[in-house]
N, C-alpha and C positions, 0 to 999 in steps of 0.2 A: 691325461694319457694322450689323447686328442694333440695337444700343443707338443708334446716329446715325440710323436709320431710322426708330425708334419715340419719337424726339426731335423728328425733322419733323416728325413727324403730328402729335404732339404741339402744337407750335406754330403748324402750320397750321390745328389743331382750333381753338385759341382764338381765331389772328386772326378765321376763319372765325364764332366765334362773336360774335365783336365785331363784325363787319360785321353780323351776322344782329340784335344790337340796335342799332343803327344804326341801319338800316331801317326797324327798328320803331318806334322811338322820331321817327324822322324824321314817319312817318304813323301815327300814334297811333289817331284814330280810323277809317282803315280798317284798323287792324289789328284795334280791337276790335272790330267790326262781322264781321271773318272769322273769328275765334275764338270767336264767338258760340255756334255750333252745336257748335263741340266743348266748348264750358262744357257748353251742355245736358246733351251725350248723356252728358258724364263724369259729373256730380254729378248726373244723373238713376240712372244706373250704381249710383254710389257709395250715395244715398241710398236707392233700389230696394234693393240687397244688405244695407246698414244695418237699414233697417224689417222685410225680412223673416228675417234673421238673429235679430234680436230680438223678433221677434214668435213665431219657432220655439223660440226659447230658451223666453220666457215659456211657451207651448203645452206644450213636453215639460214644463218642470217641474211644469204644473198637472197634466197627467194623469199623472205619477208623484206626483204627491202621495196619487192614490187608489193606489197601491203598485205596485212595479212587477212585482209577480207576481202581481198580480190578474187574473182568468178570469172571464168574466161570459159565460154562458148568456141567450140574451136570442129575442123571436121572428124579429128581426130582426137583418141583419147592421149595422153600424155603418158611416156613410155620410157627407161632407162632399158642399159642395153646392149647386146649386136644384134643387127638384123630388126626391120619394122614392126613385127609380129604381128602383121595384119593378113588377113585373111581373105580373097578374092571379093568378097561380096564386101566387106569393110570399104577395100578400094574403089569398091561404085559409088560411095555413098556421095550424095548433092552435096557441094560447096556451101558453105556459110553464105549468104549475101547483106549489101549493104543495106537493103530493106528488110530485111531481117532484124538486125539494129534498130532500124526506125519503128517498127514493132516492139520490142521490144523495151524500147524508150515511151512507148505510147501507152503500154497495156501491163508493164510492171509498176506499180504503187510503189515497190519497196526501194528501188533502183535510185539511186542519188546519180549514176555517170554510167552511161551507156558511151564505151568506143570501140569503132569498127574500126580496126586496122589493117591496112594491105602491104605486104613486103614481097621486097627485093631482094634477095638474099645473092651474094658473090655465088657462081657457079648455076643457079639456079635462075629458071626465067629467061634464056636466053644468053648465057651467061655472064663475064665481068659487068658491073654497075659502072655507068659514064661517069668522069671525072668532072670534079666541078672547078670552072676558070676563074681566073678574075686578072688583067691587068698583067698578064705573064705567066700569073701564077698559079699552082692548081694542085688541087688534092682529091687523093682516093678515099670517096665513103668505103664504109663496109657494108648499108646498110643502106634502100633506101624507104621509109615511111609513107605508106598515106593515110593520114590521119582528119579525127575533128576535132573538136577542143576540147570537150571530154577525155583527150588523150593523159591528160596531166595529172587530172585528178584520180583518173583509173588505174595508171601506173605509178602514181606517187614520183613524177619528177617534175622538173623545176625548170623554169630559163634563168639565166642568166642576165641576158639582157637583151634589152627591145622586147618583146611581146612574140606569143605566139599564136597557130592557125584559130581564127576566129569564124563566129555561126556565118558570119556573110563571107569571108574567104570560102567555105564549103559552098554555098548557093552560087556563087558568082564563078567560080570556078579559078579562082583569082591564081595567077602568077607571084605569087608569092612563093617564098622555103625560111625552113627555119634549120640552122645548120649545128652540128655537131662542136664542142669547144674547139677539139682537135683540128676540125675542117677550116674554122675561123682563125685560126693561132697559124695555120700553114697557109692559109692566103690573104691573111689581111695581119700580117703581124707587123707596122705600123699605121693599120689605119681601121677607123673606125667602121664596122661592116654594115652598120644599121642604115638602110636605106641605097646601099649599092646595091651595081645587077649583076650576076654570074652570069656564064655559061655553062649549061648542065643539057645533057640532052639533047644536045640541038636547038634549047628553046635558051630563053633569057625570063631568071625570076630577080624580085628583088628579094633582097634578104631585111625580113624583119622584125628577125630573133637569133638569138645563140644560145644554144642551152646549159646549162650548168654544168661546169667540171665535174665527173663523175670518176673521175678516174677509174683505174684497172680493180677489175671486179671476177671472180671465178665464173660468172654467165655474163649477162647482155650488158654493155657500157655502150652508152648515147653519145658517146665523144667523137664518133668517128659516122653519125648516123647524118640523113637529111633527111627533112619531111617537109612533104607537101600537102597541100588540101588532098581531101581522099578523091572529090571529083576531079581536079587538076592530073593529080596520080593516077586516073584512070584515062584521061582523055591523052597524057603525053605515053603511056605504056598501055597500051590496048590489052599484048599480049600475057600482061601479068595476069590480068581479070579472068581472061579463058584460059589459063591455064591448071584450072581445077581445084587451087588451093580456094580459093574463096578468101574469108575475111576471118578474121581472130575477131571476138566482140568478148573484149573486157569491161567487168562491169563491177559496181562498187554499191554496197548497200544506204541508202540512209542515213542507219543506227547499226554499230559492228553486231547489234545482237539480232540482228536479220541477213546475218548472210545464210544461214540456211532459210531461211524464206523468198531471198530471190534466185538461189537453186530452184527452186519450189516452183515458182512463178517463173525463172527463163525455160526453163524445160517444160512446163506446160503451153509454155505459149511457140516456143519452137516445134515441136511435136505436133500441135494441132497445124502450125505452116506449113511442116514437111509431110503432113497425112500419114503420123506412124500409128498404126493402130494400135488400141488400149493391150493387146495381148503380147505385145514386141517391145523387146529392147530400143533404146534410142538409140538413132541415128546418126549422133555427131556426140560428138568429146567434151566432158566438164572438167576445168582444170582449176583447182584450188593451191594455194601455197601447204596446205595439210595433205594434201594427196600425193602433191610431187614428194614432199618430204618425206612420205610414207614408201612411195616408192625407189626414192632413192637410198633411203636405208634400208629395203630388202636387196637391194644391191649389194651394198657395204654390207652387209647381215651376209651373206654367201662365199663374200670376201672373207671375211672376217672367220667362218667357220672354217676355211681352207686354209687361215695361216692357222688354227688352233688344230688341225689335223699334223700339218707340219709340226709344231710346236711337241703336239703328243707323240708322234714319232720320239723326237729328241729326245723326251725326257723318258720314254720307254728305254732309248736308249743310256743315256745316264745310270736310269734304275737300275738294269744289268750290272751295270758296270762297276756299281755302289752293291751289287751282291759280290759280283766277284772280288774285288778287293775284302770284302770283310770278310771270305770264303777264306783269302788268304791269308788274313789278317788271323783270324781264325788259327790255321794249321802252324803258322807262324809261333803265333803265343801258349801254344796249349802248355807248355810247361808252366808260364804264369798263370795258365786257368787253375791246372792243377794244384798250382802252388797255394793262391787261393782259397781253392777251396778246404783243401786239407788246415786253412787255419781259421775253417769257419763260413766263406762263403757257401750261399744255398744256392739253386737253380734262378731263382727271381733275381739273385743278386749278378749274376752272371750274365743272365739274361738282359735286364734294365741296362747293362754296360756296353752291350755290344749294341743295343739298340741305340741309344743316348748318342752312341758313336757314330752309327750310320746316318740317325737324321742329323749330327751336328756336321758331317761331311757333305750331306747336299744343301743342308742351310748357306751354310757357306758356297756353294756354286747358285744356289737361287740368291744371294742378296750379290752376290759378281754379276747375276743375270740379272738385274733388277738395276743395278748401275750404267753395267752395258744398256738397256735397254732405255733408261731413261738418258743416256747419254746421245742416244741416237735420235731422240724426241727432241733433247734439245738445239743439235746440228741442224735437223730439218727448222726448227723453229725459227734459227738464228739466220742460216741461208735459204731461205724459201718463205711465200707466203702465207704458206699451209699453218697455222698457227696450233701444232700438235701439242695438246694437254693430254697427261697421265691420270688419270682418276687415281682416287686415292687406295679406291677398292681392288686396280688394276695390281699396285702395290702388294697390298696382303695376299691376293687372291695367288699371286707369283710367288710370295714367299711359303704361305700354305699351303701350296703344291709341291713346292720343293721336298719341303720336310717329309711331306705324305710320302713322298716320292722313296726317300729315305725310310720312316716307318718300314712301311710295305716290305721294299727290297731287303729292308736289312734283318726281319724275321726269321728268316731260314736260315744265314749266319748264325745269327744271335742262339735261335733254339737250339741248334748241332751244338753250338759252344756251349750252352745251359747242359748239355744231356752226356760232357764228356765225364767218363770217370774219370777222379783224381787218380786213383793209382797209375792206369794205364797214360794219362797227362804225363805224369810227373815221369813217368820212366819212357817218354816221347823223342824222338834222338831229330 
């Protein structure tokens, strides 16, 4: 009984689906006119979850690129954003210093690379960064460094070639730089740069490193940067030092299974430096590659919930419009209802019809929405570096909205058409 039961439905689902394009196909353009809104809302959906899928993708990879058990002491906490969202008393807080580092390097066990870094950043510090000469010729950092040699290891980059800032460069104060690939490609692009002297600053270093092509990256790329010894960098820029930033100290554990243990350890031994008492919050900013990431998907996360507010719009809109058509669809046919039923259809059979029909009219604008949508995933993918991927679940989750969408709206059709009498149908002008 069982197996003849689910052989009906069976066949009633298909005729049922063959009437529902029937109809469609009958009015064509009021169909597409009512499936309009749920294209939207789906490949709005679809594409919304694409972009920032792979926009997240890109994000975490860049900032695990700076490693992912990297610990960066900083004065500030790390923030995504408009506006600093810092609070008067925040902005008092002491700068990092360079013997802060040296502390730190002394009295954490866990710490494999303690580096204090100081920047220059375009705009800030007095503003544009000096150009570096050579021979004619000359290029603009974006960035300028001062580092120790810990720097490499803490941020997982490389030279390229010649060597870079060493423990006696930092003590000596040494006139040395180590220059960015792009910086060396624009002033020594036929000559070898290891052991020539630039002009930077006013002053003359030698150059006796380049760092490793890092090409274009969604955050920080060393291509365009220069570094100097951190004491060098303090003694040719006085005014970086006082100007309140202080120093970044990135720092890199041991074993990756102790980076919360040099959390543990830099913050106990900064707090006891800076006199913060055991009842207060700390004073300066912990920045992990899991924290940024964290904060920057409540970002995308806000994003994200405002294209699916738009999106729900749409498909509110759609759903209307998938009642109304089968409202009309409805008054349209009642002579077939009646016809119908007078040779035997019941309410359930009538009903099942007009339903079958409504979701099989927004199915069809959700898998157009689901095309469109992944269409637009792949344009970005194709011209841009954004590397937008659809999840798979982004897919279904479009498609079974759609249908619901249809369900729902097409109830009150459906029931009015289940509840017509045949007699009064059949004699409907």
């Amino acid at each position: 009984m069982s197996k003849a039961f689910f052989a009906a439905l069976r066949r009633g689902f298909v005729e049922n689906v063959l009437f529902a394009k029937t109809a469609i196909l009958a009015h064509k353009l009021r169909a597409a006119l009512t499936v309009l809104g749920i294209v939207i809302g789906v490949s709005t959906v679809i594409a919304m979850v694409s972009l920032i899928a792979g926009f997240n993708n890109s994000v975490t990879a860049s900032f695990e690129s700076f490693g992912a058990t990297l610990v960066q002491f900083q004065k500030f906490d790390p923030q995504f954003g408009p506006g600093d969202g810092r609070d008067p008393e925040m902005r008092l807080r002491k700068p990092l210093t360079y013997e802060d580092a040296i502390a730190l390097k002394e009295l954490c066990p866990s710490m494999r690379s303690v580096s204090p870094e100081r920047y220059w950043f375009p705009g800030n510090n007095g503003g544009s960064v000096p150009t570096v000469n050579f021979d004619g010729e000359e290029a603009n950092p974006d960035t300028i460094v001062g580092v120790v040699y810990d720097y490499l290891d803490a941020n997982s980059k490389q030279t390229g070639e010649g060597r870079f800032i060493n423990e006696t460069d930092v003590r000596r104060s040494a006139e040395v730089i180590v220059i960015g690939f792009d910086i060396a490609d624009a002033i020594f692009p036929f000559v070898d740069p290891i052991g020539k002297w630039v002009q930077f600053g006013g002053r003359r270093y030698e150059v006796v490193g380049v760092m490793e092509e890092q090409g274009a990256t969604m955050f920080e790329s060393t291509d365009a940067h220069v570094y100097l010894p951190i004491t060098t960098f303090d003694q040719a820029f006085p005014w970086v030092e006082k100007d309140g930033n202080g120093v970044n100290i990135a720092t890199v554990p041991k074993d990756p299974r102790l980076t919360a243990k040099i959390v543990e350890e830099g913050t106990n031994v900064l707090r006891m430096r800076r006199g913060v008492p055991f009842n207060k919050p700390n004073d300066f900013g912990i920045m992990t590659p899991d924290k940024l990431i964290g904060n920057f998907q409540a970002v995308t996360g806000g994003v994200a919930l405002t294209m699916l507010l738009i999106a729900s719009i749409s498909l509110l809109v759609g759903g209307v419009g998938v009642m109304n058509i089968m409202l009309v669809s409805v008054t349209e046919r009642t002579k077939e209802i009646g016809l119908r039923k007078a040779l035997g259809a019941i309410k359930q059979d009538i009903l099942t019809q007009f339903l079958i029909e409504a979701v099989t009219l927004s199915a069809v604008g959700g898998v157009i929405g689901v095309g469109v949508g992944l269409g637009i995933a792949l344009l970005v993918r194709t011209f841009s570096p954004l590397a937008a991927a659809a999840p798979f679940w982004s897919i279904a989750v479009g498609l079974g909205v759609s249908m619901t969408v249809g369900l729902v709206f097409g109830i009150f059709p459906a029931y009015r058409a289940a509840r017509l009498d045949p007699i009064d149908a059949l004699r409907y002008e």
